[in-house]
NUROBA-617664 format. One record per atom (N, C-alpha, C): residue in three letters; x, y, z. Coordinates in pm, whole numbers, plus 50000, padded with zeros to 5 digits. Layout:
<sites>
alaXYZ...
</sites>
This chain:
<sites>
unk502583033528327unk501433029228406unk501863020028520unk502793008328477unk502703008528597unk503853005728709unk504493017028662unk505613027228700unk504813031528859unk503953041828825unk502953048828876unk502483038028973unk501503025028949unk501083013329005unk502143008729135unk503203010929134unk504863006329206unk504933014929310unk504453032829287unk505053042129389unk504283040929500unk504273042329646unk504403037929722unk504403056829827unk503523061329833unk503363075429911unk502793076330090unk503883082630109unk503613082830253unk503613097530295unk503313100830438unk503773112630512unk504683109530571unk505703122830569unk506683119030693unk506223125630801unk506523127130918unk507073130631037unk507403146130992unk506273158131051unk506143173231038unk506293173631187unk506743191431159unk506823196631284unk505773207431269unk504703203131404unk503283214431328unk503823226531447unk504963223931477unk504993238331622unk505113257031479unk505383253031407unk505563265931279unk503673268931277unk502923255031200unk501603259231211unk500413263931315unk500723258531387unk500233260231532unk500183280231580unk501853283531591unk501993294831576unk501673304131459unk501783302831389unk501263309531296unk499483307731301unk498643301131311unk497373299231341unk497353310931454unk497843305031594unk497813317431707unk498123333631664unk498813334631538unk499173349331502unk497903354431472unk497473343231379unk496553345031289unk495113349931385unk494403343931459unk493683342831567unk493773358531616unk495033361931689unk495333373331712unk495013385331640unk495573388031529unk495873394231424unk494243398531345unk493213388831368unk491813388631343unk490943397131451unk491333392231538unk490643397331681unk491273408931709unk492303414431674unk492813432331654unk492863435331539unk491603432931471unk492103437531330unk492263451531267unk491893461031354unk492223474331355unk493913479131392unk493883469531474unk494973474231482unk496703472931333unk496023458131348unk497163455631210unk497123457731102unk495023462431032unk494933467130930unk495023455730802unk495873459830697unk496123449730623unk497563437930648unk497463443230751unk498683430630800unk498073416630831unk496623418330853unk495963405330866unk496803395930745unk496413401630683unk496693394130525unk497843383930499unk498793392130557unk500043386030589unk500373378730688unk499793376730777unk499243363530905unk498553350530782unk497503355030711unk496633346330669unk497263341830557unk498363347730505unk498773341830397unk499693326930484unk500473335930563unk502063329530590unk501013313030652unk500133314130711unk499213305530768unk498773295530636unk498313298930556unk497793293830420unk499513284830399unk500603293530310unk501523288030295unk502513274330375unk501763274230495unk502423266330573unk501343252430582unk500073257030545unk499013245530579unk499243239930446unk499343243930339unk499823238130225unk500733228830184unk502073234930272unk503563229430277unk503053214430322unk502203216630442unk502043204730552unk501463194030486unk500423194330379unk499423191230327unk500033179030188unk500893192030119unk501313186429989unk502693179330038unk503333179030144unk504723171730181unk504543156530224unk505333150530138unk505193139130096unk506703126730077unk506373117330100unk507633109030052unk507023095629956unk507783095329824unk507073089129759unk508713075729702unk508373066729714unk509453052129652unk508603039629561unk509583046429452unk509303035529349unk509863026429310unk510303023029374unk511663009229409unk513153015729337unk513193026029289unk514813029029263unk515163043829326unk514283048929336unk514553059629492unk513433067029588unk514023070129694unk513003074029780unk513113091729734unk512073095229723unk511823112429677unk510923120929762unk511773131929815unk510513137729885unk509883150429842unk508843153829816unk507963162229739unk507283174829812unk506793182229783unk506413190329849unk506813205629874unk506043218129896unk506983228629900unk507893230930028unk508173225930080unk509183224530213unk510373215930139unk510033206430092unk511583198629985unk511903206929873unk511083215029796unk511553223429719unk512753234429789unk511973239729878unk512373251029961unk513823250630007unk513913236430080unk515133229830084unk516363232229968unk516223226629886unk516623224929749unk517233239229709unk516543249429701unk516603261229612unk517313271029757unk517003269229856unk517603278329963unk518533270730007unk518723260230074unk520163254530118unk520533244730038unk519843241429920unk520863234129829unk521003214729870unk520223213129924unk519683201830002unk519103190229868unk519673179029851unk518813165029793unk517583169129797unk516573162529741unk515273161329743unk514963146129747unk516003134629712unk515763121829672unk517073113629695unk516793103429746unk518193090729773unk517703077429736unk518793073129673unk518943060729620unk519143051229783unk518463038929714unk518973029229820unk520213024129851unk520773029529784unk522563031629751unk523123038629832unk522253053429849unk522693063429894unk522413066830081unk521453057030085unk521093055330245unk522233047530305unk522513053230447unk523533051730538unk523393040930656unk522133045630735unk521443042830854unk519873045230819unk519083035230874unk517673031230904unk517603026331007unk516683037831151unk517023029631288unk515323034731300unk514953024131395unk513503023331464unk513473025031603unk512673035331619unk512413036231803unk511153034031749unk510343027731902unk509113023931949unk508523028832067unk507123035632043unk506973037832171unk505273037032223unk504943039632243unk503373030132318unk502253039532297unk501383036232242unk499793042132242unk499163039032325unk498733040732402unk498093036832576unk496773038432521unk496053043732438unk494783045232391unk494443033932326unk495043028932238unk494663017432163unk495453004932226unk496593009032344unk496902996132339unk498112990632232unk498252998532121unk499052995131998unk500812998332031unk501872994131985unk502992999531954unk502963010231832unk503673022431830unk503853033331760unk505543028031744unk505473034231595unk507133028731548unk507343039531471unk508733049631477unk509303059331404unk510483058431378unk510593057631244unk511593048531149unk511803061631089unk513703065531120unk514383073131115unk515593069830976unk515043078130858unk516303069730704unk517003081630722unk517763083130747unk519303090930688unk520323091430589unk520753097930535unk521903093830399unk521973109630348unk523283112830305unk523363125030223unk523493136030274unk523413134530373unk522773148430458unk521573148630510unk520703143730467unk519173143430468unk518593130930589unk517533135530664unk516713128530801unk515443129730758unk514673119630745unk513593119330707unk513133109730819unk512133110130881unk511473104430947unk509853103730902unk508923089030962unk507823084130945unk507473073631001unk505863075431055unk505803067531162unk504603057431119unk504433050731201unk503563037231154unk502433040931148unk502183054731229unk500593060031233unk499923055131087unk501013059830959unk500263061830894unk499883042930780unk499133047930732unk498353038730645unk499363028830525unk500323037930473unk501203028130403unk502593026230444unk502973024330586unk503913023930651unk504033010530655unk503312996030659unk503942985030654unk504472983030507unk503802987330385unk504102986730239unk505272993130227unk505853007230242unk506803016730242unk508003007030334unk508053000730456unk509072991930483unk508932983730418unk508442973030390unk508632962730299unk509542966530194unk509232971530124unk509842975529977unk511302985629990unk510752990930145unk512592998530118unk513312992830219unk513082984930289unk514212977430372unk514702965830277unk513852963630204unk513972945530082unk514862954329999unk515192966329962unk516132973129884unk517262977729896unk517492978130064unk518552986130121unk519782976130126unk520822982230175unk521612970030205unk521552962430393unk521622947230401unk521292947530549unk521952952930663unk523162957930623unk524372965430713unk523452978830736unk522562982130693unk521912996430702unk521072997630788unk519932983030808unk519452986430900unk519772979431094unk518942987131184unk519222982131326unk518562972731326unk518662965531456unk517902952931471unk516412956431498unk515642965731512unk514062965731579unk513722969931377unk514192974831329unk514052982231159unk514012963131110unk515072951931119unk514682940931062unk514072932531142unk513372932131248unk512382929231283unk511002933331240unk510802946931201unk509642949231135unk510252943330971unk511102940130895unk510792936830790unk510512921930775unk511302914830861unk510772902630893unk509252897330906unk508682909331036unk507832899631088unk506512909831133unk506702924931043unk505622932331055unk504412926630975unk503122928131010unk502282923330954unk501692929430881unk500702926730755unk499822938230677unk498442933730751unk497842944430747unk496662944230826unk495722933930805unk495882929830683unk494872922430673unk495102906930691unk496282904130644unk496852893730790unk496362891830902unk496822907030951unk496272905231144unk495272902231159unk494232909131091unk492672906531149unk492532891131073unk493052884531017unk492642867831007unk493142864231072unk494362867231132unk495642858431318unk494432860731434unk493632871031412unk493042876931569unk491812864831554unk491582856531491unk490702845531473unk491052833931587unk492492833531502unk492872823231617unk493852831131747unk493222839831771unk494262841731862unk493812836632038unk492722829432055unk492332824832164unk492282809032193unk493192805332050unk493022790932039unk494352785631952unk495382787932014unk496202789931905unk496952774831888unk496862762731945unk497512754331924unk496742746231853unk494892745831837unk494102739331748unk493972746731614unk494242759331572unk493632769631462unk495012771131395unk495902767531452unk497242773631362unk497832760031348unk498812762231259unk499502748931204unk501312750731299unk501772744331328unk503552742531438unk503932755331390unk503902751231231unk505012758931133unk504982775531147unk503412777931217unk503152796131219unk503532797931319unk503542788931404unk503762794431601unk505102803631598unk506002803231494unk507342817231575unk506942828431455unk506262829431354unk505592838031290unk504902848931342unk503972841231426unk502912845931458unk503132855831570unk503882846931671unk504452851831765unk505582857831765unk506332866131687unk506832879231631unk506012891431599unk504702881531547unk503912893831439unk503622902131563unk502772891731679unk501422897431760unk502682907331853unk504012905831872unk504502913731997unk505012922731904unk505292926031771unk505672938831743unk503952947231730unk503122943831736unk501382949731739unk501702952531891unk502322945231974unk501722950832116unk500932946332193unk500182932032114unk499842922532192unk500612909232291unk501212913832356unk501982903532442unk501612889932519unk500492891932565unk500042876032584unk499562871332453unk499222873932358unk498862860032243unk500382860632194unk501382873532184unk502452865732157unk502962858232264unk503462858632378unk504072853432545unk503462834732479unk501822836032413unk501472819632373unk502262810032300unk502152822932237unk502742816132108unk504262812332073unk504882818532161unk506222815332174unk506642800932242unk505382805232366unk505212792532454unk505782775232358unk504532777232259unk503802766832205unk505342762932140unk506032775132076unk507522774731972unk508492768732055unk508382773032171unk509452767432189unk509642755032276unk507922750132317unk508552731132339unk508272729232227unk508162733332098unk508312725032010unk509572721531945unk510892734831971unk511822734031931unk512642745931985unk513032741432089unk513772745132242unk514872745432193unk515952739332122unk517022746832104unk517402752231970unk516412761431905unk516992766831821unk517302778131846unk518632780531823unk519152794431832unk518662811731799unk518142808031709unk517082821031630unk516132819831712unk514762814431704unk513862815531837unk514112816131939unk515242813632019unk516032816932170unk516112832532191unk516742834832019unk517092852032015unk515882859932015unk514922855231938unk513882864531887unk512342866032056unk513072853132101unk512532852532247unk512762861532333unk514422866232338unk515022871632415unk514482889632383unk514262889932232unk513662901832239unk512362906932238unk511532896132234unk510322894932288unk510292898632394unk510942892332550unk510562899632662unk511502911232687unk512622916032620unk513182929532654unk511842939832604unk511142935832494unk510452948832436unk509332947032532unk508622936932584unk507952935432688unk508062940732852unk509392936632859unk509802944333025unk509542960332937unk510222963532888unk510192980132856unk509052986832861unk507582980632856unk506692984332834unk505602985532944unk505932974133006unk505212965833139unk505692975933244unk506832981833270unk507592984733326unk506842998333370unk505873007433301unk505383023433266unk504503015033310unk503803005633385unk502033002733416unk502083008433537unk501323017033553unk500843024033727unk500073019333730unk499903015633884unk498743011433974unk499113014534132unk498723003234224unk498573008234300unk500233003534395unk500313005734495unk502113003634535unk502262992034539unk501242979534618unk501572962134609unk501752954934441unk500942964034369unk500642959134222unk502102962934156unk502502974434185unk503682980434155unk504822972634171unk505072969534324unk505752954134387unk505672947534309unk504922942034267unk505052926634178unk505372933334060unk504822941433973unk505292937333858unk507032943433877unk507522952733961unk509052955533940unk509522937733964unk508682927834088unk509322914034078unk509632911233919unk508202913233874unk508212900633726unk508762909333640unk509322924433620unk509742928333534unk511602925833551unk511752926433655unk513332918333697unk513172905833666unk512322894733688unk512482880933656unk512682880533492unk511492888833384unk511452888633249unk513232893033232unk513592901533307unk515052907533223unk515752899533256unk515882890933334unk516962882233360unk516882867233275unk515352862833276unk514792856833135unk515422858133009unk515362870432976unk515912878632869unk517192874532805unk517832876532954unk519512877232939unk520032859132916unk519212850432965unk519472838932958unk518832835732805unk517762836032750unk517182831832593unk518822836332475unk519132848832556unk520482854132489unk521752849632477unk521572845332605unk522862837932589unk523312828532547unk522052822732598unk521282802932523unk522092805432392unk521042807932315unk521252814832181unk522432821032116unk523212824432208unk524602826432185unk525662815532168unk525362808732286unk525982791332298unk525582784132157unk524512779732108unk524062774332011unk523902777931892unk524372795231887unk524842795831785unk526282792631722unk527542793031815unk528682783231770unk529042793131696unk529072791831579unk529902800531450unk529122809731377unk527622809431388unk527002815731311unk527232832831359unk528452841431225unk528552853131287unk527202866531236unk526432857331164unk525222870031178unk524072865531305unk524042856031366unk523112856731479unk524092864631581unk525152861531589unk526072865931698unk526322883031668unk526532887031605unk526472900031573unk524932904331620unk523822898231606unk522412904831572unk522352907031811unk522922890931847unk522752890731990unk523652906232049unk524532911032014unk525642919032024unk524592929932017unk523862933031928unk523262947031950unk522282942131993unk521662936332042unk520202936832120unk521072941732260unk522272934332315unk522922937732450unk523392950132492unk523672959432349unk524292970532354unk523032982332381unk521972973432298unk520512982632326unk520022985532465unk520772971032526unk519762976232652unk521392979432749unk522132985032718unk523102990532751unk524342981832856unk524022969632785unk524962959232851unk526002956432750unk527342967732790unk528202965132704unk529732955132694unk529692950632811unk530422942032839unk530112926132732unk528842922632778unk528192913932708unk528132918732577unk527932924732482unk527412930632336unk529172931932285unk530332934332389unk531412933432351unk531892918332291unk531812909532425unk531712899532371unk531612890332288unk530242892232250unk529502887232112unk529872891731989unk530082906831978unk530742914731884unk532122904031837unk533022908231939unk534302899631942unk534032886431857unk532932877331901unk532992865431864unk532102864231736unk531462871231690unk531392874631542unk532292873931445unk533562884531462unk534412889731378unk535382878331399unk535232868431504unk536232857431504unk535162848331442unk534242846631383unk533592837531287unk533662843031189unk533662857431150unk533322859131002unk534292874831017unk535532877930995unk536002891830990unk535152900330881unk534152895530854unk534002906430741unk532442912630790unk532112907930893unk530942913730957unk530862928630988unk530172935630908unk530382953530910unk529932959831050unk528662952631063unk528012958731203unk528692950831295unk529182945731326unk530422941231451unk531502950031453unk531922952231386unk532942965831347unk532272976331432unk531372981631345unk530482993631396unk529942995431558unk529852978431567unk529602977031750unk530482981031783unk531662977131790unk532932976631897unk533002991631864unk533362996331780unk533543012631783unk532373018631862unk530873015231852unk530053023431929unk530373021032054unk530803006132132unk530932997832246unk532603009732323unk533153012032249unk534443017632233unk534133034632277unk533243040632252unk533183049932238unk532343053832363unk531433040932382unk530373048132511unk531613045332642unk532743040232613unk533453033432726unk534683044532743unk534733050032644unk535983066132663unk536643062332597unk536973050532481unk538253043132453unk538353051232287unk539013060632310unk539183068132148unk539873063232042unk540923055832103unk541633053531988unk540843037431973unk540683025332015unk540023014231974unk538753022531943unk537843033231940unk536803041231837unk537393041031677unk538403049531663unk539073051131610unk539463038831455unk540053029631555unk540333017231454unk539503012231454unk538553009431489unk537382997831455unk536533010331379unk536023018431377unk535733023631262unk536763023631104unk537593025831141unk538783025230997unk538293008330957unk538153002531058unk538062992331011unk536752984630940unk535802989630994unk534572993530920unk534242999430770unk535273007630761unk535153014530628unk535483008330545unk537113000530576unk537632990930477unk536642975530480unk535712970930538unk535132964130484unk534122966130422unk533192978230442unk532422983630384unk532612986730208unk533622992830242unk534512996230101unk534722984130016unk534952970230055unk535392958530007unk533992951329943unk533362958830059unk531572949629998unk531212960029900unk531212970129888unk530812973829768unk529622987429820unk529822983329958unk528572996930056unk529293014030042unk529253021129945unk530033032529944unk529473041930043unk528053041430077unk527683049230187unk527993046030310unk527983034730353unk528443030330507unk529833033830514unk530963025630370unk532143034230382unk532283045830442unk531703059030356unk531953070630372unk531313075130536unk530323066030560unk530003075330698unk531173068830805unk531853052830778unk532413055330893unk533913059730905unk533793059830791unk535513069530714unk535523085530793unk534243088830768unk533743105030837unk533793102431011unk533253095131082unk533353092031194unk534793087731260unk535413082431170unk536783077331270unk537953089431211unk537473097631133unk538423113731097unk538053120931206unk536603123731242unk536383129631381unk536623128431445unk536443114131521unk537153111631659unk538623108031666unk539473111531562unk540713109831521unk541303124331578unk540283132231503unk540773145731497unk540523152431642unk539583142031716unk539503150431807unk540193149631947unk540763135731899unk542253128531975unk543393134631988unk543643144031869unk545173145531889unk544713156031868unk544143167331870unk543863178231808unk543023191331937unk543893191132044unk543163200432159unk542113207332082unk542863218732022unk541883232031989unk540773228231920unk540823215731849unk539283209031752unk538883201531897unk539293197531987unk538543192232092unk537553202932162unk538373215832190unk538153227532279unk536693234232192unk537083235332017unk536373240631980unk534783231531965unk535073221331989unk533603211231945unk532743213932080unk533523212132190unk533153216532316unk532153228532345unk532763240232286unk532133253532269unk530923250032178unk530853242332084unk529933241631991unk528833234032032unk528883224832114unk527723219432200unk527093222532320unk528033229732400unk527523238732475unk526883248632443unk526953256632327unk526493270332272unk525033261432181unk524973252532166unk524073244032161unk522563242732252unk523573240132326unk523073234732450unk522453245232511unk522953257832513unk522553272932530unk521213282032496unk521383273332324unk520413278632217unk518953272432285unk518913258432303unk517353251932319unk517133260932423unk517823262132530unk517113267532656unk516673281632625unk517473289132530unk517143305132478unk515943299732370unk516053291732318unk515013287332227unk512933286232303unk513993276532383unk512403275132479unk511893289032569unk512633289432594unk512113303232656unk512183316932599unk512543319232482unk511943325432393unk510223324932283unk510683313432329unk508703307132305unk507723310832395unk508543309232523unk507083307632640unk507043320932681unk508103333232640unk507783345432637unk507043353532525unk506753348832431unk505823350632356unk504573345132366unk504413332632387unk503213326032385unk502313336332528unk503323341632637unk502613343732712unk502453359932678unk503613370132609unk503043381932557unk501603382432498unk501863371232382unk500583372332286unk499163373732382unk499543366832463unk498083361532557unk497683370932636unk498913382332661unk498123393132780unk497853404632598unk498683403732497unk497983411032421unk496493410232351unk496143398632337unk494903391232304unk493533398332433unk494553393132570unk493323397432681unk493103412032673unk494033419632670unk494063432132672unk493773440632613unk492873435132467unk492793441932379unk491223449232418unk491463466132351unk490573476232409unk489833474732557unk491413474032636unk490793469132810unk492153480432830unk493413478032823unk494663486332842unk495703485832703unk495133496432677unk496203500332571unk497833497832571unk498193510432630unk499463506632732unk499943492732723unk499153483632809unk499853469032821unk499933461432719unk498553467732574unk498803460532456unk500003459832458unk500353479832401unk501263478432347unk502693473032389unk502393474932534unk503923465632569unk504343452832558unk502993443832556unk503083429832513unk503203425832401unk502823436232298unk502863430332149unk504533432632112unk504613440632181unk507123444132150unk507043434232222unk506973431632317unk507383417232416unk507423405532337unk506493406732243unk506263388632129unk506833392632034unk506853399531973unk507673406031846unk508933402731855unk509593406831937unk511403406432056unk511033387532052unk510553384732110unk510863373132137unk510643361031978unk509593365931929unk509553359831793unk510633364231699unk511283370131736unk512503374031613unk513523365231734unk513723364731850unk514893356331904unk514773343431917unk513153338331899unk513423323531868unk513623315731716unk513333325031615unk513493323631557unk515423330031490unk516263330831562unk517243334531517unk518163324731583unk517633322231695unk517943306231768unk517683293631701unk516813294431600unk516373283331584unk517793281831455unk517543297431353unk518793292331236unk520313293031275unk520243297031431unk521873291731499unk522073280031499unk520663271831565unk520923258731619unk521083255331504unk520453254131339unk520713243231252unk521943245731167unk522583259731212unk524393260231182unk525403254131261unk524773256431366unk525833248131496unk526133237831503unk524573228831428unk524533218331448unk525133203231357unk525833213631312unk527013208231138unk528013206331251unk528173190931226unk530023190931294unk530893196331172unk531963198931292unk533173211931194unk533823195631160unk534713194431062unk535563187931007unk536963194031036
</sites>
């Protein structure tokens, strides 16, 4: 009982482009129903089977693993032989992109778990997405997740929190107590409210201007702010100013960072955390830096490792890729992280192999290009069907003839996007 009471069910992140089409078959397939006879059936099933899949697919964590359910995870399982479930052991990487609801005004967050083989994605849309982080980031190890993933575990709010903060949120230095002002003002800018957070930071930081952590958490306050501010259209003078104030915020930015860098001194997990906020916004010189001066406070810092190899890698430098991943593994390995081990043990064999090894260079080459090949045969194997179907739909008992030439036209093309699609997810295996 209350086993059951513990689990914790979400949706992940579907791809409805399968249902969608299949609906359009279906549609079709109704509206000529002479023509296909009892083939309807087989539209309405494959349609049924997929609204089902969509329906019953599920991710469920009961604090000792995350499980995903459903006939699409079965399907998985029994046809490619695929996990259905990972331990918090068994997770690798947990990274968060963010990106903007212009309707509500809100931040949208899609929180990407990986491990095993397996990508599961889920987004904040849904209803138990602050509960589902809580409980599996508080489980994971912290080398696992990115910096915007422990910012929501920090300082995401449960709803019913927020709507008692939105009380005081027009009065915030009489209604709140010192102690909430860098709380609060975390909570309100991962919601997407930026002036009651922009206040509240205000208020934090003459109250306590040089602390290093609020310097940092400042600094990413207005990066996630410029990023956002930045997409406001209006009119060309309005435009003018804010590119002014969105250059003034980033340069803001870069100073709360650095502050914060200075005053942190030795501390090598703030200095590591400053290192990837710099690398995020693709300042790698700086994120090198910090990295560096991490691993000279604490050598055993995993994600400083992992920086300099990513820092290493966006810069062409293969072989420092190379060793700072090896070197990653062996601390990973030392802490006791067997999954981070193994992924960056797997990563610095690749780019090892692909160092000294022309023909594995030549051949990876071919493999991303032929890649690269597939989406475009992919996409336009779609939009030649979508547009067959449509002159077969119009055409029906108007020109025979053109039916029938449009319905081979979608047929041809629905068997080549779909043969594209199980290239791309072979291709898309790096060779070892």
């Amino acid at each position: 009982m209350n086993r059951e009471r513990k689990q914790i069910t979400i949706r992940p992140q579907q791809q409805f482009a399968w249902l969608g089409i299949t609906a359009l078959l279906l549609i079709g397939a109704l509206t000529a129903g002479n023509v296909y006879g009892r083939g309807v059936w087989m539209f309405a099933a494959l349609f049924a089977a997929l609204l089902i899949g969509c329906i019953c697919d599920a991710l469920v964590f009961d604090g000792q693993r995350l499980k995903r359910r459903g006939p699409q995870a079965l399907f998985g399982f029994l046809a490619l032989g695929r996990k259905r479930e990972l331990t918090p052991e068994e997770i690798e990487t947990i990274s968060t992109s963010v990106t903007s609801a212009r309707r509500h005004g809100a931040l949208v967050y899609h929180t990407t778990i990986s491990g095993a083989g397996l990508r599961w994605v889920i987004s904040s849309r849904q209803s138990n997405y602050a509960r589902l982080i809580k409980a599996l980031f508080s489980a994971v190890s912290p080398n696992v997740l990115d910096p915007r993933s422990r910012d929501l575990l920090d300082y995401w709010p449960e709803p019913e929190q927020l709507r008692t903060w939105q009380s005081a949120a027009l009065s915030p230095a009489s209604m709140t107590p010192p102690r909430m002002w860098r709380q609060l003002a975390n909570n309100f800018a991962l919601t997407g409210q930026f002036e009651i957070a922009a206040r509240y930071f205000r208020l934090a930081y003459r109250q306590d201007s040089r602390n290093p952590q609020l310097l940092y958490e400042l600094g990413r306050f207005l990066h996630l702010r410029v990023r956002f501010e930045a997409k406001t259209v209006g009119s060309e003078q309005r435009r003018s100013r804010k590119h002014l104030s969105t250059a003034f915020s980033s340069r803001r930015a870069e100073a709360c960072l650095r502050l914060a860098g200075r005053l942190a001194r030795a501390d090598a997990v703030l200095l590591e955390r400053i290192g990837e906020t710099f690398f995020e916004s693709h300042q790698d010189s700086l994120a090198l830096r910090y990295f560096e001066r991490a691993l000279q406070a604490n050598s055993h810092r995993l994600r400083a490792s992992i920086g300099l190899a990513e820092v290493a890698l966006r810069s062409g430098q293969a072989a420092r890729t190379v060793y700072y991943y090896r070197t990653a593994a062996g601390v990973a390995e030392a802490q006791g992280n067997d999954s981070l081990a193994q992924l960056a043990e797997r990563q610095a064999d690749y780019y090892e192999r692909l160092r000294e090894d022309d023909r594995f260079l030549d051949a990876e080459m071919q493999r991303l290009n032929l890649l690269d090949q597939l989406k475009w045969a992919r996409r336009g194997a779609m939009f030649a069907f979508l547009a067959a179907w449509l002159v077969h739909l119009t055409c029906y008992q108007l020109a025979p003839s053109v039916q029938q030439i449009s319905r081979e036209i979608s047929a041809t093309s629905a068997i080549i996007w779909l043969t594209t699609i199980t290239a791309s997810y072979f291709f898309s295996q790096r060779r070892n």
